[in-house]
C-alpha positions in Angstrom: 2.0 -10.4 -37.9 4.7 -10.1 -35.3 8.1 -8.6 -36.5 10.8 -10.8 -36.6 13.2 -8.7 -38.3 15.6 -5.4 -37.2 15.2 -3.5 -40.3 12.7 -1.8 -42.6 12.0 -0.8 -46.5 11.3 2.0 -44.7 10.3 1.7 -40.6 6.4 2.5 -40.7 4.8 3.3 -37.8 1.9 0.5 -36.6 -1.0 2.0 -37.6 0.3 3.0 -41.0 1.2 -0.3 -42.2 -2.0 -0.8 -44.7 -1.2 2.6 -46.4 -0.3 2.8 -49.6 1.4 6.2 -50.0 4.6 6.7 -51.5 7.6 7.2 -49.0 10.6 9.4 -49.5 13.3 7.9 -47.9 16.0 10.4 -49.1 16.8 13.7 -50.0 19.8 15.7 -50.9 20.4 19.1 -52.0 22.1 20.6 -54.8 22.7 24.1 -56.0 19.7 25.3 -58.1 17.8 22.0 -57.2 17.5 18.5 -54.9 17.5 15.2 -55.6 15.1 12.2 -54.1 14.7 8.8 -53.5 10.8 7.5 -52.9 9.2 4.1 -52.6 5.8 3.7 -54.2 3.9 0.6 -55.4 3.5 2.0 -59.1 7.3 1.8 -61.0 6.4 4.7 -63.3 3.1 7.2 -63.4 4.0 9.3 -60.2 4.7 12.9 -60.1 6.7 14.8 -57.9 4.9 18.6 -57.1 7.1 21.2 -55.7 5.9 25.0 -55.0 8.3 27.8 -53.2 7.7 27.2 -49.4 4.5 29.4 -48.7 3.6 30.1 -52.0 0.4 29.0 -53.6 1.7 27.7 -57.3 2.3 23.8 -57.0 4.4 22.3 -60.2 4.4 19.1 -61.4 6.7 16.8 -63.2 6.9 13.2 -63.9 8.7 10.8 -61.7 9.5 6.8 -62.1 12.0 4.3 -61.3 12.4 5.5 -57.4 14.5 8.6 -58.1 14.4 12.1 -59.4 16.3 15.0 -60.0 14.9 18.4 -60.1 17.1 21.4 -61.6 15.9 25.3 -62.5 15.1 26.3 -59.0 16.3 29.0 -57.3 19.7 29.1 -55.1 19.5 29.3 -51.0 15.6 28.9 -51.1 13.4 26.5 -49.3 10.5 24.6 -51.3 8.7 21.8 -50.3 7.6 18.9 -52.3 5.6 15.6 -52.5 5.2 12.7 -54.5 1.8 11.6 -55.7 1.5 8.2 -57.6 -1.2 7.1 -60.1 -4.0 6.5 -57.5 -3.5 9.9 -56.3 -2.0 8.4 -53.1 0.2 11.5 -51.9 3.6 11.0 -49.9 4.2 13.1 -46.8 5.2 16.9 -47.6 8.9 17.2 -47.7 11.0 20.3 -47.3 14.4 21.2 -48.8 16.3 23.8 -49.3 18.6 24.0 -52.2 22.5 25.4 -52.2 25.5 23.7 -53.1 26.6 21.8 -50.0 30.2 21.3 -48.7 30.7 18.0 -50.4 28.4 14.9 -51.5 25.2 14.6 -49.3 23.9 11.0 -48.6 21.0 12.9 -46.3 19.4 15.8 -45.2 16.5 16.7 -43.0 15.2 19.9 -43.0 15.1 21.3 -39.5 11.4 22.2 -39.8 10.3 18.9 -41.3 7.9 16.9 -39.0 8.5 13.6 -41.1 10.5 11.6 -38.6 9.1 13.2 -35.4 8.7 9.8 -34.2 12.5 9.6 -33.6 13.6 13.0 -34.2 14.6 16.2 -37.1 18.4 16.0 -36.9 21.0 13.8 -38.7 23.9 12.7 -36.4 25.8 9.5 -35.4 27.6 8.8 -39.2 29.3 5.7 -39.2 31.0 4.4 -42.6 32.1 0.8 -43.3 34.0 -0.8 -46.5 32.5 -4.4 -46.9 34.8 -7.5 -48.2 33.0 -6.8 -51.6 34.1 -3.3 -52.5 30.8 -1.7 -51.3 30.3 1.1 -48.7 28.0 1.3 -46.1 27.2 4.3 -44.4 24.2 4.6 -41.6 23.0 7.7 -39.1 20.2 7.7 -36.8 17.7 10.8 -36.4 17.2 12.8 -33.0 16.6 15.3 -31.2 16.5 16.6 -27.5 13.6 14.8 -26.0 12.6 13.1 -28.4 12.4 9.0 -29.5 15.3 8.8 -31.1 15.2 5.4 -32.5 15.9 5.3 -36.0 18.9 5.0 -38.0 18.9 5.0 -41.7 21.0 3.3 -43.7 23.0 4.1 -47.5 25.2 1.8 -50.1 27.4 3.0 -52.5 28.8 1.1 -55.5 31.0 3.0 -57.2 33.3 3.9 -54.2 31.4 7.0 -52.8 30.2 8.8 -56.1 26.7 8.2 -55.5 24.9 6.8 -52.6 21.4 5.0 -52.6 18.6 4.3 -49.8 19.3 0.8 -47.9 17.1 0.2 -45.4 15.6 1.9 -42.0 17.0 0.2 -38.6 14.6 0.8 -35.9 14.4 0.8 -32.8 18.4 1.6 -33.1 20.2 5.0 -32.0 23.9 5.6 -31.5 25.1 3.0 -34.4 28.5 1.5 -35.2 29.1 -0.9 -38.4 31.5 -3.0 -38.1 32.5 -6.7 -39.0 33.3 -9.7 -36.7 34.6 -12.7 -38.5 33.5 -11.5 -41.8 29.8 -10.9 -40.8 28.3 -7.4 -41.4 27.6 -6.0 -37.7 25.6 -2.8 -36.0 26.4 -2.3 -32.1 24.0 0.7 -31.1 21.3 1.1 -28.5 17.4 1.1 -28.5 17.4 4.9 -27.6 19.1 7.4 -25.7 20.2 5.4 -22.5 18.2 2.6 -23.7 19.3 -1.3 -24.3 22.4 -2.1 -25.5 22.3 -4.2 -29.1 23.9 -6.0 -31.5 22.4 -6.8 -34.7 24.1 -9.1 -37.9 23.4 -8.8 -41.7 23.9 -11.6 -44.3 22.4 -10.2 -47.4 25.0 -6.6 -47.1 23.1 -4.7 -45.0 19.7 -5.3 -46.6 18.0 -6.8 -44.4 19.1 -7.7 -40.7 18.5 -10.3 -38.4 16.2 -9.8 -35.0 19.3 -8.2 -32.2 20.2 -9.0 -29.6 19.9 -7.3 -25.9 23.3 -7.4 -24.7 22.3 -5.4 -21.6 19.0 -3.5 -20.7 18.8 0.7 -20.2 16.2 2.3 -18.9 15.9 5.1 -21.5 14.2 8.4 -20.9 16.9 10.5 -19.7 17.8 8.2 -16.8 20.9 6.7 -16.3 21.9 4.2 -19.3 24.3 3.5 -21.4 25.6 5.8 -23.5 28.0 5.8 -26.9 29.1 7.3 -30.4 30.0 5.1 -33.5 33.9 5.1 -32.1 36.0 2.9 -33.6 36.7 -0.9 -32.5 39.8 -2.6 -31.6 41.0 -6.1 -31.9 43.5 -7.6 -30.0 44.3 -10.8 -27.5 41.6 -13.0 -29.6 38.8 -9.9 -28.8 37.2 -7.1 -30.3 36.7 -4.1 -28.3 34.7 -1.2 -27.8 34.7 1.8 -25.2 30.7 2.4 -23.8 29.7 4.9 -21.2 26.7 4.1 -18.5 25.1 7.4 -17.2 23.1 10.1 -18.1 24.2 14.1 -18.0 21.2 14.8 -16.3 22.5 12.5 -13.4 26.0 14.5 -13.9 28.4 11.9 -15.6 28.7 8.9 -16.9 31.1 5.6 -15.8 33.1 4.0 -18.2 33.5 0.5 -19.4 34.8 -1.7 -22.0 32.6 -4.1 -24.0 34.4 -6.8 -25.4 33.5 -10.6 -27.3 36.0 -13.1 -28.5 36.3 -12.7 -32.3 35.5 -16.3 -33.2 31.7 -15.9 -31.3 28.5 -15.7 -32.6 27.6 -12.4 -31.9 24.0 -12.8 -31.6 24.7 -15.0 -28.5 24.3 -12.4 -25.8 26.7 -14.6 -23.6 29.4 -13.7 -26.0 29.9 -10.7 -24.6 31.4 -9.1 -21.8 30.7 -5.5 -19.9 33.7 -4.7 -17.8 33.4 -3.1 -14.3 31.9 0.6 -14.4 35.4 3.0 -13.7 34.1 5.9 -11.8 35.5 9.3 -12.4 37.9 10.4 -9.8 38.6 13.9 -8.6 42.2 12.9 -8.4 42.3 13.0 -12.3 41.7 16.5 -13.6 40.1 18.3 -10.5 36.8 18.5 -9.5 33.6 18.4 -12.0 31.3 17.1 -13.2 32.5 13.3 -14.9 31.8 13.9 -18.6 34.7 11.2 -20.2 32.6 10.1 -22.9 33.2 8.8 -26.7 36.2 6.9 -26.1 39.0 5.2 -28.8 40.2 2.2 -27.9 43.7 1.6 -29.6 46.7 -1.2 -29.4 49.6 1.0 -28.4 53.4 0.5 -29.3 54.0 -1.0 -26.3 51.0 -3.4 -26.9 48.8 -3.0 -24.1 45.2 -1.7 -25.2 44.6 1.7 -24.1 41.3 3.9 -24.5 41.9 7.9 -25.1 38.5 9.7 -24.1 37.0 13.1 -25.1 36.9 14.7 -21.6 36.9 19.0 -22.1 38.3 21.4 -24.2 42.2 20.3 -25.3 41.9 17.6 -22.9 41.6 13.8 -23.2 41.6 11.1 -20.7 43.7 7.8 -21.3 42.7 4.4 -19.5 44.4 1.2 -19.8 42.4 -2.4 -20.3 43.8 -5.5 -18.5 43.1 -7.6 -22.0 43.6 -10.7 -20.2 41.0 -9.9 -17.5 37.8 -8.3 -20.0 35.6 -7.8 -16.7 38.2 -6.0 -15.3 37.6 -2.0 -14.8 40.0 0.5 -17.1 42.3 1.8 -14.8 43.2 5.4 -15.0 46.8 6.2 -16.8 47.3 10.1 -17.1 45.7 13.1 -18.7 46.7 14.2 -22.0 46.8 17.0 -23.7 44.9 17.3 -27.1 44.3 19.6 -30.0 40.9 19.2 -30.3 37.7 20.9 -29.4 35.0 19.4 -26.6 33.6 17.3 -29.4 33.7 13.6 -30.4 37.1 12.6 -32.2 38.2 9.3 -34.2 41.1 7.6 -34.1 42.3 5.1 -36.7 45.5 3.3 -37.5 46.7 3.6 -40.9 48.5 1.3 -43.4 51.8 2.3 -42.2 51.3 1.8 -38.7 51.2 5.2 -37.8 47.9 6.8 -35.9 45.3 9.2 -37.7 42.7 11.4 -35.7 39.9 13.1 -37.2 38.4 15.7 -34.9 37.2 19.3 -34.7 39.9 22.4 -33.9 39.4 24.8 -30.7 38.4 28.1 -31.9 40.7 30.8 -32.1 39.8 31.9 -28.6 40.9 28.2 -27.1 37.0 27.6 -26.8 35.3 24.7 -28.6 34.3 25.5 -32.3 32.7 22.6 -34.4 33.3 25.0 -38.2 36.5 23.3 -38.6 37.3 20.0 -39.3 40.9 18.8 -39.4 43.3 15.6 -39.3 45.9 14.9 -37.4 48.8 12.5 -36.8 50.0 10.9 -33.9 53.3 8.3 -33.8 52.4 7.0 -30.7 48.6 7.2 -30.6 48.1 10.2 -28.1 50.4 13.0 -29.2 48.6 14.3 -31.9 49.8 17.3 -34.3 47.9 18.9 -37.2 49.0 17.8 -40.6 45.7 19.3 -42.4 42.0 20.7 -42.5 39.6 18.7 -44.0 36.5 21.5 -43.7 37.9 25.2 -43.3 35.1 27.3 -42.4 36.6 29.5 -40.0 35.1 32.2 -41.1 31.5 31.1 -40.8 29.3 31.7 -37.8 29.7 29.0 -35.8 26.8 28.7 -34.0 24.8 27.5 -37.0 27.9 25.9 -38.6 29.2 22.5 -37.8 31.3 19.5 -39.1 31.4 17.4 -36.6 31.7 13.4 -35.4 33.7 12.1 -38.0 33.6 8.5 -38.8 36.5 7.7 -41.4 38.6 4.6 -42.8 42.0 5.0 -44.3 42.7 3.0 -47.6 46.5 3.3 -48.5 46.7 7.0 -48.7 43.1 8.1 -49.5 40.6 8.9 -46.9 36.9 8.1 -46.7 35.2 10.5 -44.2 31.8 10.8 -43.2 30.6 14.1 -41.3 27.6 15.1 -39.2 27.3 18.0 -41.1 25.4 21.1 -40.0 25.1 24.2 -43.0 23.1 26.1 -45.3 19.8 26.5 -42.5 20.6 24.4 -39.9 19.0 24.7 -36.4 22.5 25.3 -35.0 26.0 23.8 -34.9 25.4 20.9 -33.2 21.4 20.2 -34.6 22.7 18.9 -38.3 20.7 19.3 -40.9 23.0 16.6 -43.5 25.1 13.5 -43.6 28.4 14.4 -45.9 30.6 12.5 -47.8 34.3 13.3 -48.0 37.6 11.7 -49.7 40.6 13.5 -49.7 44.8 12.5 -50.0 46.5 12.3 -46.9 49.8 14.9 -47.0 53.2 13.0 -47.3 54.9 16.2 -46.1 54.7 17.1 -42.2 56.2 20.5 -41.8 54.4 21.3 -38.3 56.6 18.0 -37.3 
């Protein structure tokens, strides 16, 4: 039967679609223990059997209802686990390994865990949305280098963040952003690395999601395509806008470009949007170089004009100007600026009074780009930025297997929601995360560094 539909309860591959097994479709560690979420076909009957990783003693508890929490193990250890229901159908083996984590985990993927080869092993791209109806979303896709990477999995939470439960599996969809347009639930994302660019709607809260739409074709595969993080949107002059990138780093850079649709469209209309002209990096700019302006935030300045600030190297960004009135027009190059952050993707989001907020990783002590600490900052004008806290202090850790890293956040009077690609306790390295974390903290009222 053909497949008319973007998402998945969860994404099966083809010829697995006539087994049975249960599915675990997520997993988060705790200190002393994990806890799961499967899918199986029997409510109650299953057990869940978990041995030390390598040992031979397999232990057995009942399971039902989807979840399960298991407790008594011990601290910093890996295990591995699987589900088997009352037909003695057997889930995939799972590993995990337990240690309290930084802050509430809505998923984790061991870095030696084969489950999702068919997109990838690492957790990255957060994006977090707050829908009209009190309920957050939160999604992240699965990759690694040469790899698929086409699947994005996606979480709810009720109860404002406390917990988190399994949505649904989005595939084929890579580089993410949820967003609404007109009061419909949204995901902008591509196909793959460098592959299409698509837009896909929800109606049911991110449940289930319509068939997307190509908005432009990629080539995928390490060629030349377009590129993107889950940056923030803008709105402004009847449009909603979003920075994108066509290119590849192995072809030495990327162009940048705006994509842009009237806010009143249908956005499953592929004629509703429009790609402006691909800006070219100049060596006028910042000296010669390779072109690496990538994972832009596209923000209404005071002035009103709509300007894009890009990451671009260490402690510098690049800022473009949009012609609003012209949406096929090019971004025209306005200055560098001078940042406080580290080569890594930063947000930037307006808060409730007015001023700007930027999430985004510090330089290292030795002015070289460190992903171990995460910090906010402020910013009156939108590109002057000053520290006014850290969100994630581990400067002490190593910080090539420590990471916390491509924030997405929202700012709800003077509470923050934050979301981090969050690499600790085992991870492959910094930048190969092994969990997506949740974070709320109080913005400071006091600026001393002002």
């Amino acid at each position: 039967m053909p497949q008319l539909k973007w998402s998945y309860r969860p994404y099966v591959q083809f010829r697995d679609r006539t087994d049975t097994r249960p599915v675990i479709c997520a997993l988060r560690p705790s200190e002393g223990g994990f806890s799961v979420e499967y899918i199986s076909d029997h409510e109650s009957g299953c057990r869940l059997f978990r041995r030390r990783r390598f040992s031979d003693e397999w232990k057995a508890i009942p399971v039902s209802g989807g979840k399960a929490r298991i407790t008594g193990l011990d601290d910093l250890s890996d295990y591995e686990f699987y589900i088997e229901d009352p037909d003695g159908n057997r889930s995939l083996t799972r590993l995990v390994r337990t240690g309290k984590p930084v802050s509430s985990v809505i998923n984790y993927i061991h870095p030696d865990d084969p489950s999702f080869d068919f997109s990838g092993r690492y957790c990255c791209s957060p994006s977090i949305l707050r829908l009209p109806s009190g309920r957050l979303l939160a999604s992240h896709d699965v990759y690694r280098a040469k790899s698929p990477q086409c699947l994005t999995v996606l979480f709810k939470s009720d109860d404002n963040g406390a917990t988190w439960d399994y949505l649904c599996d989005l595939f084929p969809c890579f580089w993410g952003k949820l967003f609404l347009l007109g009061g419909k639930l949204c995901m902008l994302s591509t196909s793959t690395e460098y592959g299409d660019l698509l837009i896909g709607t929800s109606d049911d809260e991110g449940l289930t999601w319509n068939t997307p739409t190509v908005i432009e074709r990629g080539p995928g595969c390490l060629k030349a395509g377009f590129h993107r993080a889950p940056c923030v949107c803008a709105v402004t002059n009847g449009r909603i806008w979003f920075a994108v990138e066509n290119g590849s780093w192995q072809d030495g850079g990327f162009c940048d470009c705006l994509l842009s649709a009237p806010v009143d469209a249908d956005p499953l209309d592929p004629a509703s949007w429009t790609l402006s002209e691909p800006l070219r990096y100049s060596d006028s700019w910042a000296g010669p170089g390779r072109a690496c302006s990538i994972e832009g935030n596209p923000f209404v300045g005071t002035d009103g004009e709509l300007y894009v600030l890009y990451r671009f190297r260490e402690g510098t960004g690049l800022l473009m100007r949009a012609d609003v009135s012209r949406p096929e027009r090019s971004l025209q190059f306005v200055r560098t600026v001078d940042l406080p952050f580290a080569h890594s993707k930063f947000e930037i989001v307006r808060g409730e009074d007015g001023l700007f907020y930027a999430a985004g990783n510090e330089l290292g002590s030795d002015g070289k780009s460190a992903r171990n600490v995460l910090s906010l900052y402020r910013s009156l004008d939108g590109v002057s930025y000053r520290r006014i806290m850290r969100i994630i202090d581990r400067e002490s850790s190593d910080r090539r297997l420590t990471g916390f890293q491509y924030p997405s956040f929202i700012i709800e009077g003077k509470t923050a929601l934050l979301l981090s690609r969050t690499a600790d306790n085992g991870a492959a390295s910094f930048h190969d995360s092994n969990m997506i974390t949740f974070h709320r903290f109080n913005i400071p009222e006091d600026f001393d560094n002002e």
